[in-house]
Residue frames as qw, qx, qy, qz and C-alpha x, y, z in Angstrom:
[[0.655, 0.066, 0.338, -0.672, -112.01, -39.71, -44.92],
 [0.350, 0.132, 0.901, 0.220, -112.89, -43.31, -45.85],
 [0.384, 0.095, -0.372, -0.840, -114.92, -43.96, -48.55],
 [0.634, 0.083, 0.623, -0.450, -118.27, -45.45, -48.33],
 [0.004, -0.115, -0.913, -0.391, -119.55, -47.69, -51.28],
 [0.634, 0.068, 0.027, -0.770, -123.01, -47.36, -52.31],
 [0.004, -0.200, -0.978, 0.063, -125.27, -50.40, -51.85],
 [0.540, -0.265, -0.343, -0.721, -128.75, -51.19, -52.48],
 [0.112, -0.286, -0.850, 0.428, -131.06, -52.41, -49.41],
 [0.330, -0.686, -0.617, -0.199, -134.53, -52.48, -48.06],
 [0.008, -0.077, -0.582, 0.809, -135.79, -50.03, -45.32],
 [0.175, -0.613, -0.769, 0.044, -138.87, -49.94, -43.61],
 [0.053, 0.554, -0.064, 0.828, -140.55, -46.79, -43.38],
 [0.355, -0.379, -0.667, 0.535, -141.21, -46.18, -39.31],
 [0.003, -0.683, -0.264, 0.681, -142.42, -42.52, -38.72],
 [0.376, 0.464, 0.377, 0.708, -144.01, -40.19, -41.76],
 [0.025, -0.780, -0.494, 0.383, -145.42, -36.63, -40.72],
 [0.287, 0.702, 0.354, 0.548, -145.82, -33.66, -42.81],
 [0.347, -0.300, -0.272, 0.846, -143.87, -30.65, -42.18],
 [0.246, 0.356, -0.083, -0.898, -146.08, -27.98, -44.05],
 [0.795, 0.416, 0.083, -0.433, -148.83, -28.79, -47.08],
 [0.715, 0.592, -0.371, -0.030, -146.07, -29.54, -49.54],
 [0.444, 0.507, -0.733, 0.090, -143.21, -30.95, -47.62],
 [0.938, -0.244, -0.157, -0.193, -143.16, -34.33, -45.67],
 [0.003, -0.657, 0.737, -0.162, -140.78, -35.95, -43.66],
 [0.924, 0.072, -0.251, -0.280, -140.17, -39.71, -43.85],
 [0.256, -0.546, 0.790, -0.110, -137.94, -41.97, -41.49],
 [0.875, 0.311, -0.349, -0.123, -136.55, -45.19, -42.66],
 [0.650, -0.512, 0.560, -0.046, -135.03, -47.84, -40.69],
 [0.490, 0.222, -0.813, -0.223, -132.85, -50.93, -43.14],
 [0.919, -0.108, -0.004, -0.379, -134.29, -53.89, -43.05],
 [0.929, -0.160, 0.198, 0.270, -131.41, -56.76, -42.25],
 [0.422, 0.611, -0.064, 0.666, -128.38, -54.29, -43.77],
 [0.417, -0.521, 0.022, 0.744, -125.70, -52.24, -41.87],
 [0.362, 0.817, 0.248, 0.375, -126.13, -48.52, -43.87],
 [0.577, -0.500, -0.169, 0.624, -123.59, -45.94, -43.60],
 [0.379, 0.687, 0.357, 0.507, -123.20, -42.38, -44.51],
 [0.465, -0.062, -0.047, 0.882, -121.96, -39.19, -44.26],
 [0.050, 0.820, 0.423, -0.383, -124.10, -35.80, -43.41],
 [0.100, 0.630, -0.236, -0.733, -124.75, -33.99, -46.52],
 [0.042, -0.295, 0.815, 0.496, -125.33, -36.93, -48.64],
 [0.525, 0.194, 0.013, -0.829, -127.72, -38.56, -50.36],
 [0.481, -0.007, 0.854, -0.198, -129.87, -41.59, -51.15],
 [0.516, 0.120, -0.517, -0.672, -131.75, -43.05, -54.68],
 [0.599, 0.092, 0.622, -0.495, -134.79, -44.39, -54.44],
 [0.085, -0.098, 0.934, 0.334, -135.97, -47.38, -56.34],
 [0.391, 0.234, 0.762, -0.461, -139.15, -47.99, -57.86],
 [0.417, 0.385, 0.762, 0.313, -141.86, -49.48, -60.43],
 [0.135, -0.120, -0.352, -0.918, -143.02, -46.80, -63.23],
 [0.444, 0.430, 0.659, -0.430, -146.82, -47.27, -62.74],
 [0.550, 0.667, -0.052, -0.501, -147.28, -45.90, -66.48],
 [0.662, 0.468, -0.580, -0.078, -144.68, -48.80, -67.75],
 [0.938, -0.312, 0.152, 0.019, -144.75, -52.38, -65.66],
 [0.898, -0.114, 0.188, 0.381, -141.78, -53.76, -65.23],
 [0.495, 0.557, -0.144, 0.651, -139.83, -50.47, -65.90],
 [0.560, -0.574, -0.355, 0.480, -138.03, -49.52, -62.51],
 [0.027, 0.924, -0.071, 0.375, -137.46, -45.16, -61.98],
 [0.665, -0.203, -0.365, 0.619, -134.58, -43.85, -59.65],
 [0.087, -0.793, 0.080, -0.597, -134.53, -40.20, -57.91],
 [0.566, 0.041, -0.382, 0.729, -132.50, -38.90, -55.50],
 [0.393, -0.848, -0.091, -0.344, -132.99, -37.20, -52.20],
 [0.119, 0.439, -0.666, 0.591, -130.62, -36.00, -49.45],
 [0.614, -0.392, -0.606, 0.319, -130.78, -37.62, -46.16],
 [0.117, -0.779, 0.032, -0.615, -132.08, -34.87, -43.77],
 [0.713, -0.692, 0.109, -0.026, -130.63, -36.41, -40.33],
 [0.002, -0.723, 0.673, -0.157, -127.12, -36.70, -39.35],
 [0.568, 0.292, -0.769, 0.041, -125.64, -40.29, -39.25],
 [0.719, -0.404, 0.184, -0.535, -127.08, -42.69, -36.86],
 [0.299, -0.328, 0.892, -0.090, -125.53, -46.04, -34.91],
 [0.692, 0.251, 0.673, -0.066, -128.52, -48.19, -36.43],
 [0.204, 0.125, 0.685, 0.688, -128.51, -46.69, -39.59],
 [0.198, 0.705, 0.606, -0.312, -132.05, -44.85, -39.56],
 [0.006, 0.032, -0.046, -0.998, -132.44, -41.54, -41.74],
 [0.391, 0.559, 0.728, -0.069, -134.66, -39.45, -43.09],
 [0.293, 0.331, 0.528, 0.725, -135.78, -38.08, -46.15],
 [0.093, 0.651, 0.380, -0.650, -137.33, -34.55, -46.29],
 [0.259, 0.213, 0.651, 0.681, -139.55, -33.81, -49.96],
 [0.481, 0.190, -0.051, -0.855, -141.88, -31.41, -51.62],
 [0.539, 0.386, 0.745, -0.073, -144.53, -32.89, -52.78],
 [0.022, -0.371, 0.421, 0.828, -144.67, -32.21, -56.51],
 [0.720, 0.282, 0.435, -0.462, -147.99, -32.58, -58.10],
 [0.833, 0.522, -0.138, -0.119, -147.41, -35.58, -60.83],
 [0.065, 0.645, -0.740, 0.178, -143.46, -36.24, -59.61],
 [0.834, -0.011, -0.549, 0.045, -143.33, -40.05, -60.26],
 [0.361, 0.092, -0.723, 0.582, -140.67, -39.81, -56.63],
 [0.162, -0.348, 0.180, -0.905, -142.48, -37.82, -54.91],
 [0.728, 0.003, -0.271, -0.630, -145.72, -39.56, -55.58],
 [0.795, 0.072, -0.599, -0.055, -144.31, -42.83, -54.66],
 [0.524, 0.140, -0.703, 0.460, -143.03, -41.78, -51.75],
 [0.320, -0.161, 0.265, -0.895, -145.69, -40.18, -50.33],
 [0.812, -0.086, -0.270, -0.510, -147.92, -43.18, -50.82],
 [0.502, 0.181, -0.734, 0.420, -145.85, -45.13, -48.42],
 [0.684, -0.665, 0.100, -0.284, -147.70, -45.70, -44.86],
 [0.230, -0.696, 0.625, -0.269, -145.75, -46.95, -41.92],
 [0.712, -0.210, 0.638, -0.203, -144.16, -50.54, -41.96],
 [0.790, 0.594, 0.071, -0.133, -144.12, -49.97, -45.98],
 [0.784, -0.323, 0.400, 0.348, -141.01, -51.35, -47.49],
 [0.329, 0.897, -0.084, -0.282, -138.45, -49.23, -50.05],
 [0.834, 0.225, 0.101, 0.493, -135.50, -50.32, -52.23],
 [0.064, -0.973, 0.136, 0.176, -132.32, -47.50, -51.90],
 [0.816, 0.119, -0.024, 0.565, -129.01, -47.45, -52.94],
 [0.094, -0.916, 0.243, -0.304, -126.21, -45.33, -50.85],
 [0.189, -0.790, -0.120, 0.571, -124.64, -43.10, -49.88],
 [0.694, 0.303, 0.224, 0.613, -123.89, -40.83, -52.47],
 [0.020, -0.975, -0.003, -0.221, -122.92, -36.89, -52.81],
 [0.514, 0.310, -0.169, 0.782, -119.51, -35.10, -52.21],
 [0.100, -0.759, -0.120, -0.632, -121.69, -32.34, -50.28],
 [0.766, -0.581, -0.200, 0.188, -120.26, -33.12, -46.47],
 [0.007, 0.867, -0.442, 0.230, -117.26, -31.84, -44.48],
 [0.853, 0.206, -0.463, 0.129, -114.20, -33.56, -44.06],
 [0.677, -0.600, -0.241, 0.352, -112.85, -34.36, -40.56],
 [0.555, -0.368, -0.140, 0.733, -109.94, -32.19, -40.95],
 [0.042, 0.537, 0.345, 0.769, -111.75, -29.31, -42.62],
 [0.338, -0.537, -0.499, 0.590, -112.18, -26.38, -39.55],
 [0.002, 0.292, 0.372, 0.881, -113.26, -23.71, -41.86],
 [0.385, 0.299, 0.454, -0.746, -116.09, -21.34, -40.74],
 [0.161, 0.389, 0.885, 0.198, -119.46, -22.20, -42.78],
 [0.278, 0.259, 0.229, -0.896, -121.69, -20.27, -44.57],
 [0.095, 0.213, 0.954, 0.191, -124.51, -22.59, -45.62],
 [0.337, 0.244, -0.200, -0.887, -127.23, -20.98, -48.01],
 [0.091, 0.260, 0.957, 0.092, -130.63, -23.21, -48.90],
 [0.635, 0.068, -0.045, -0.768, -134.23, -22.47, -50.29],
 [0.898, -0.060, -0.151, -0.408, -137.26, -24.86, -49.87],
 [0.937, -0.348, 0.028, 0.010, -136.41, -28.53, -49.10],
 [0.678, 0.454, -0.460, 0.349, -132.63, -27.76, -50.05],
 [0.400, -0.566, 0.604, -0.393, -132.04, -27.20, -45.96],
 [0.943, -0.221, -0.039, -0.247, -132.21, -30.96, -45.68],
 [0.813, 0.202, -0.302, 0.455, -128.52, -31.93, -46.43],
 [0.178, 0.420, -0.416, 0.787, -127.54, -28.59, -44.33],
 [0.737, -0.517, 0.110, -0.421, -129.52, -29.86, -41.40],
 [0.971, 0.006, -0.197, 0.136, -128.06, -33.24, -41.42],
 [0.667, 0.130, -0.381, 0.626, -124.46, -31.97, -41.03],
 [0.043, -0.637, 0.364, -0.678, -125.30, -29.25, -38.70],
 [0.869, -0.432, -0.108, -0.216, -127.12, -32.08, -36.53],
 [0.925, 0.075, -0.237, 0.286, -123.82, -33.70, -37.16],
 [0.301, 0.502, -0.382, 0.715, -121.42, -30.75, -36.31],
 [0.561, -0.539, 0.149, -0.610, -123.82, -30.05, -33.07],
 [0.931, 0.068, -0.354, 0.057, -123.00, -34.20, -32.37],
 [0.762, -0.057, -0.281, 0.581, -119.73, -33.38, -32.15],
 [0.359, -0.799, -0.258, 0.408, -119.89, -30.00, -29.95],
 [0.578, 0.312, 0.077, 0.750, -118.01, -28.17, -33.15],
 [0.145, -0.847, -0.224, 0.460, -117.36, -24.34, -32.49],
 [0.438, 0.014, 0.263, 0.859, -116.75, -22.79, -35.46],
 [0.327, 0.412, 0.120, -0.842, -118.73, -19.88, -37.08],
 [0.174, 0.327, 0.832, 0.413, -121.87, -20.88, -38.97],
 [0.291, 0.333, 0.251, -0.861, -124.10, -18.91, -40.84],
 [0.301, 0.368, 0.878, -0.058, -127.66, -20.20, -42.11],
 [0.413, 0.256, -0.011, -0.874, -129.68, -18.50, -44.60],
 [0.337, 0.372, 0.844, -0.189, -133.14, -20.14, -45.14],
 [0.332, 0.175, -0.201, -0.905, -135.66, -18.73, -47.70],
 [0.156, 0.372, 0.915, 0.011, -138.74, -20.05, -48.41],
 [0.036, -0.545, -0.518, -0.658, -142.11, -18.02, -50.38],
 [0.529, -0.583, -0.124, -0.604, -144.38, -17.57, -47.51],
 [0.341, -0.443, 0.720, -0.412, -144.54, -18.15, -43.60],
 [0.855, 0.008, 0.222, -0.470, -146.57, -21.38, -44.32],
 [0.769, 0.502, -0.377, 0.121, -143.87, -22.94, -46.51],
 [0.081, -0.631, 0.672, -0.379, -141.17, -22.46, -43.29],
 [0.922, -0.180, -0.297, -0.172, -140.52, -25.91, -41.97],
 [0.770, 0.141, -0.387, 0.488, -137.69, -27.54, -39.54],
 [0.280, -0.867, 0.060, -0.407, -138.65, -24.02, -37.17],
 [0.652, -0.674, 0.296, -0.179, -137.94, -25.77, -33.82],
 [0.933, -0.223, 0.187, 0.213, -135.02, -28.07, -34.85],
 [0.293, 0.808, 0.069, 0.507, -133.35, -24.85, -36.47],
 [0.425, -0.778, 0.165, -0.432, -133.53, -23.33, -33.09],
 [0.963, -0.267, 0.036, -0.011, -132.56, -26.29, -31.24],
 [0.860, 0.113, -0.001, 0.498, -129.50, -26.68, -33.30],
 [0.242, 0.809, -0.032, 0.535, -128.29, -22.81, -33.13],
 [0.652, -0.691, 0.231, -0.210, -128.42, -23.36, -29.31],
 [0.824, -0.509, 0.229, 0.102, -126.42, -25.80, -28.95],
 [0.754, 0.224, 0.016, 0.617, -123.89, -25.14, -31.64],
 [0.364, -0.736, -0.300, 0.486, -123.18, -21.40, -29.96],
 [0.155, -0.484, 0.154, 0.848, -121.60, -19.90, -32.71],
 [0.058, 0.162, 0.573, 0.802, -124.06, -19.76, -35.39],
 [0.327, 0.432, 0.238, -0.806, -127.12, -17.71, -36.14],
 [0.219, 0.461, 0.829, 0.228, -130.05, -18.63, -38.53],
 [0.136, 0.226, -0.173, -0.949, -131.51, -16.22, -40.97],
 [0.449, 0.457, 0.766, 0.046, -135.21, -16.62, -42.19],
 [0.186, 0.323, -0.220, -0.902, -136.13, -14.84, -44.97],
 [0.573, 0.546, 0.611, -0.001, -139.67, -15.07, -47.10],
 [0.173, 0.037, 0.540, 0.823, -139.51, -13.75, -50.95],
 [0.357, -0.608, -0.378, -0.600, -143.38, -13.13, -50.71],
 [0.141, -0.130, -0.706, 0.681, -144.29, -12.19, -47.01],
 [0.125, -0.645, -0.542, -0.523, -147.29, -10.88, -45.82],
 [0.283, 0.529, -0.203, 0.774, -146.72, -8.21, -44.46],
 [0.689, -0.483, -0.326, -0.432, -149.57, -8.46, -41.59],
 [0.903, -0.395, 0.167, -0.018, -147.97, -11.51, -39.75],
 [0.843, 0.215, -0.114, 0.480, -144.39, -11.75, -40.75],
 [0.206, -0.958, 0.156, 0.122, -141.93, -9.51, -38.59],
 [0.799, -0.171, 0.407, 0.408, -138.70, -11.42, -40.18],
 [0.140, -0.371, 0.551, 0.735, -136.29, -10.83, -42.73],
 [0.526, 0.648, 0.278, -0.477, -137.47, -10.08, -46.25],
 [0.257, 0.806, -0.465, -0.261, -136.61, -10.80, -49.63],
 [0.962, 0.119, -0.245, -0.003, -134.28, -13.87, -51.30],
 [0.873, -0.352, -0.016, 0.336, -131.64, -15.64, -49.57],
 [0.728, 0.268, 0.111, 0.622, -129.37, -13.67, -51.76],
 [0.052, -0.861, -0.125, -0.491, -130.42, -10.30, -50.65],
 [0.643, -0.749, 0.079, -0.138, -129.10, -10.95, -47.69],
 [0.923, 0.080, -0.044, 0.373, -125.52, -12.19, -48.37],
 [0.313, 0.654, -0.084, 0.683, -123.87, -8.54, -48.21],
 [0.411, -0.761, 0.135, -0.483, -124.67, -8.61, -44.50],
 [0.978, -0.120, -0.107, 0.135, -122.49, -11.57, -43.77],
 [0.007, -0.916, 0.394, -0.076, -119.30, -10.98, -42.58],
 [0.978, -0.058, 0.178, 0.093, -116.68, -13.57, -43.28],
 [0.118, -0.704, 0.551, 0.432, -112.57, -14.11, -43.90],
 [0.764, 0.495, -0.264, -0.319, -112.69, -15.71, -47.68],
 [0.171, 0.542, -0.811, 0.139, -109.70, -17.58, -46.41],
 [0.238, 0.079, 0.907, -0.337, -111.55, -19.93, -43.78],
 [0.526, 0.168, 0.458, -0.697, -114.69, -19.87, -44.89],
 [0.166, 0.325, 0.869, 0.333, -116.83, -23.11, -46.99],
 [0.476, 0.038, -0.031, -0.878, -119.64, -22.23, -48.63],
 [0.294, 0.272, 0.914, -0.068, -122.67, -24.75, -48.89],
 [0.285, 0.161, -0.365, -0.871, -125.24, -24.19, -51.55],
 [0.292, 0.277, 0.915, 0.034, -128.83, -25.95, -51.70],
 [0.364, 0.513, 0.596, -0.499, -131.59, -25.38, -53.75],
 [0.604, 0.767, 0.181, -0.118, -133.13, -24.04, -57.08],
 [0.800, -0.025, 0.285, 0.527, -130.29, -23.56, -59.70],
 [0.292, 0.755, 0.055, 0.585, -130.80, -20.01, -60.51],
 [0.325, -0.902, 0.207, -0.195, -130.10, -18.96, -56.89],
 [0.867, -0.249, 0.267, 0.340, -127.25, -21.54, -56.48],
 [0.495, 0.522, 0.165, 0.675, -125.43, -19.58, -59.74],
 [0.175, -0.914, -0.085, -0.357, -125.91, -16.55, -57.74],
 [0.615, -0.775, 0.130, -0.062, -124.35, -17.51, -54.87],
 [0.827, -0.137, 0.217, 0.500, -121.81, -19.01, -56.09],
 [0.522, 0.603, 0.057, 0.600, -120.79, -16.12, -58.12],
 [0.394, -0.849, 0.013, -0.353, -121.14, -13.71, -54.99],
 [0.848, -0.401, 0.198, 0.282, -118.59, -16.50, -53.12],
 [0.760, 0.442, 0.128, 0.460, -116.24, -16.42, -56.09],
 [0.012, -0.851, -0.174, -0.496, -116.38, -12.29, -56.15],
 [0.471, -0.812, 0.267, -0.220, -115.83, -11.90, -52.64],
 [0.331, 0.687, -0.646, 0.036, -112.68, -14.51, -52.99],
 [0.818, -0.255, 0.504, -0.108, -113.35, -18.09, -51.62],
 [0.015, 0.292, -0.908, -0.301, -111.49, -20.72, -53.54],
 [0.678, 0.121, -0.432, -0.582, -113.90, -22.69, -55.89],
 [0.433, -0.215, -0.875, -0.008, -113.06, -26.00, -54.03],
 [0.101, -0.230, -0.746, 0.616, -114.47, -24.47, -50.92],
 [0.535, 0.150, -0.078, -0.828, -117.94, -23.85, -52.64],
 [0.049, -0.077, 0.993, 0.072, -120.09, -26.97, -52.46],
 [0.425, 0.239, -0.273, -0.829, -123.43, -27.07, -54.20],
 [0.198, 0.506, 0.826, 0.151, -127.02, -29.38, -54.62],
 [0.211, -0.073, -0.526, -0.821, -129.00, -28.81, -57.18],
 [0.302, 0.369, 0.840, -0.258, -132.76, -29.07, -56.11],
 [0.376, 0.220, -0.378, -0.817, -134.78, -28.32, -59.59]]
């Protein structure tokens, strides 16, 4: 697989809409730049401190879309109340202009990697493991994927219908939701954390990648559970979202 270089460039932001209270989605188009990148990776945003002029911040978000001919992505965040990135990027309307440097991250699959997938994510960590399933779904892959999702409550769930979308049309995988708080009322779905559910997977330790997004106490989990059950450590690949 070639490597890309990171580079800094402009993009314009084109489309913002809010997947739930807390998380937003944000498409960006470059502005006079060719951008390339790999599904699963990630982008740093540039920008002014407001509590210290003329000091510039950086923070890092995966790219939640699979690689595009113009270069477009987008970025999929919590809002964090007080989170200098967040904050900055949520105050962006459409036609506003951002500073990035990319691609970076190791978290993708490599053309000649044909392993099955089991690809594990809480809150906004599904964004890099959208991107490459968009991308596997692209290219019409058929291996075995399995998705576990977690998220607190049904109101937090986000990415429903482009979940769905993508399970169709890749044919072997299946998508687990699971809430850690449900209410019991209106939620007929799986229960419990992402991790509760990992004993019901069936997989040969030989073929199979893991993927890992999200908080860093369930990422340690899983990865010990991979380990345990005998994948090979390179074929465990891991963001941190904390």
């Amino acid at each position: 697989m070639q490597f890309i270089p990171p580079k800094e460039f402009k993009a314009k932001l084109i489309k913002k809409e809010f997947l739930n209270e807390e998380v937003v989605s944000l498409w960006f188009k470059p502005v006079d730049a060719e951008f390339k990148y790999l599904a699963g990776q990630f982008a740093m945003v540039k920008f002014e401190d407001k509590d210290e002029p003329e000091k510039f911040i950086t923070r890092a978000y995966s790219i939640a879309s699979a690689p595009k001919e113009n270069g477009e992505f987008e970025l999929c965040l919590g809002i964090i109340p007080n989170g200098k990135g967040s904050t900055y990027l949520n105050s962006l309307t459409e036609n506003d202009l951002a500073v990035f440097k990319a691609p970076f991250g190791m978290c993708n699959i490599k053309p000649e990697n044909k392993n099955n997938l089991i690809m594990v994510a809480t809150g906004t960590g599904i964004a890099p493991i959208k991107a490459i399933l968009e991308d596997l779904a692209n290219n019409n892959d058929t291996r075995t994927i399995d998705v576990l999702f977690g998220v607190r409550k049904a109101e937090n769930l986000f990415y429903l219908k482009e979940l769905k979308d993508l399970a169709e049309k890749l044919e072997n995988s299946s998508i687990i939701l699971t809430l850690s708080q449900p209410d019991v009322l209106s939620w007929n779905g799986h229960e419990g954390r992402v991790t509760a559910h990992l004993d019901s997977l069936n997989f040969d330790p030989l073929i199979t990648d893991f993927y890992i997004c999200g908080n860093g106490e369930m990422i340690k989990e899983v990865r010990e559970f991979a380990l345990k059950a005998g994948i090979d450590k390179k074929n465990i690949h891991v963001e941190i979202f904390d």
